[in-house]
N, C-alpha and C positions, 0 to 999 in steps of 0.2 A: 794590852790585853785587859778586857777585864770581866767583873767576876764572872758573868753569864758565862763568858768563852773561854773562862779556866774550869768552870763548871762540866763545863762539856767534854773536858777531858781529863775527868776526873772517872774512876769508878760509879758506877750510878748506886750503887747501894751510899756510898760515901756519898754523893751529892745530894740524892734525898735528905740524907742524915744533915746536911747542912743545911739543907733550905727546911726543915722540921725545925731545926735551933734558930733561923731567923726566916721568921713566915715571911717577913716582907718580901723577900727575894722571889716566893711562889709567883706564878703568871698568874690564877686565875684567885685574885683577893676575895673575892663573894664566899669563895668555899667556905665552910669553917674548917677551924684548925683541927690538926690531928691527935687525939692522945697517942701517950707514948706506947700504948695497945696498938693503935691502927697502924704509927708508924712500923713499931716492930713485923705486923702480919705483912705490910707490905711489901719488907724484906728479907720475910721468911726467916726472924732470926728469931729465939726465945730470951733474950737478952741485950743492954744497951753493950757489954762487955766491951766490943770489937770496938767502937763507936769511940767509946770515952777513950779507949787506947790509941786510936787511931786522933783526937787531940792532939796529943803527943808529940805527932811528926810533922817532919818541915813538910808536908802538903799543907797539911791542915793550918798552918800558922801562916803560910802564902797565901791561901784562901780569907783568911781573917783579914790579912792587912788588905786583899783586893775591895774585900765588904768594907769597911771600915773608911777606904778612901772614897769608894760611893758618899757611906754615910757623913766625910767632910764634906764633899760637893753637895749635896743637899742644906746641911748645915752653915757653909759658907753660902749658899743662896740665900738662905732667911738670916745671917747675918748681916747680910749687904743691905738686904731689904730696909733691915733696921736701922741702919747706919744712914743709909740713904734717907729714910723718912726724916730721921730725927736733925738731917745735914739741914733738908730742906727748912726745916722750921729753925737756923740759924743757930741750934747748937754747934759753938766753937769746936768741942774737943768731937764733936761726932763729923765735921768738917775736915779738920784734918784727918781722923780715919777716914771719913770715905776719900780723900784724894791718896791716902796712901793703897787702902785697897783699890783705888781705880788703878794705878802703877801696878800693883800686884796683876789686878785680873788682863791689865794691856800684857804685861809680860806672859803670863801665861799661855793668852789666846796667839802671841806671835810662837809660842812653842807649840802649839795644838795646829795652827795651820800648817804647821811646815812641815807633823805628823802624817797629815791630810795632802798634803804636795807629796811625798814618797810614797806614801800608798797608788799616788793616783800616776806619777811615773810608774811603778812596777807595773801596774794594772797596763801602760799602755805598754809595757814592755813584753808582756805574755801575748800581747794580740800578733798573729801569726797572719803575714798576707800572702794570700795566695794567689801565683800567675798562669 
């Protein structure tokens, strides 16, 4: 799962409220961002009160670690990037990192496939033929 589609089932007052504390996650970037006026009228509350308490609770800290591992895979991209340029031009110790993150992201990608294999049995599992 991730964050979009823990999002989605999340109360939508509470999900505003999280995508107002990290704009990036917003779909449409062009807007401008919202004060904490706008957001409050949009959810009809007069106060952040509910919000900061709502913090608190194990949603809210499952939602965090879902953004949070977005923002390493973003993060691990433009580290590679850098790893990788600097391998190129024959930095020793940026050579060995990049061969140990190429292991990392081969192992990775053998567990993300095999994610993408179960989904795509169930999916052929639900299809219903009819005689």
């Amino acid at each position: 799962m991730n964050i979009y589609e823990a999002l989605k089932n999340t109360e939508w007052r509470f999900a505003e409220y999280f995508k107002y504390k990290f704009p990036d996650l917003r779909y449409d970037q062009s807007r401008p961002l919202k004060t904490e006026q706008d957001f409050l009228n949009l959810v009809a509350r007069k106060s952040m009160n509910p919000f900061l308490n709502w913090e608190k609770t194990q949603e809210y800290k499952n939602l965090l670690m879902l953004y949070l591992d977005t923002k390493i895979a973003d993060d691990f991209q433009e580290v590679y990037s850098i790893v990788s340029d600097k391998a190129k031009q024959g930095d020793e110790k940026s050579i060995k990192l990049f061969l140990q993150l190429q292991k990392e992201v081969s192992s990775m990608a053998k567990l993300s496939a095999k994610t993408f294999e179960s989904i795509e049995d169930e999916t052929e599992d639900d299809e219903l033929e009819l005689d």
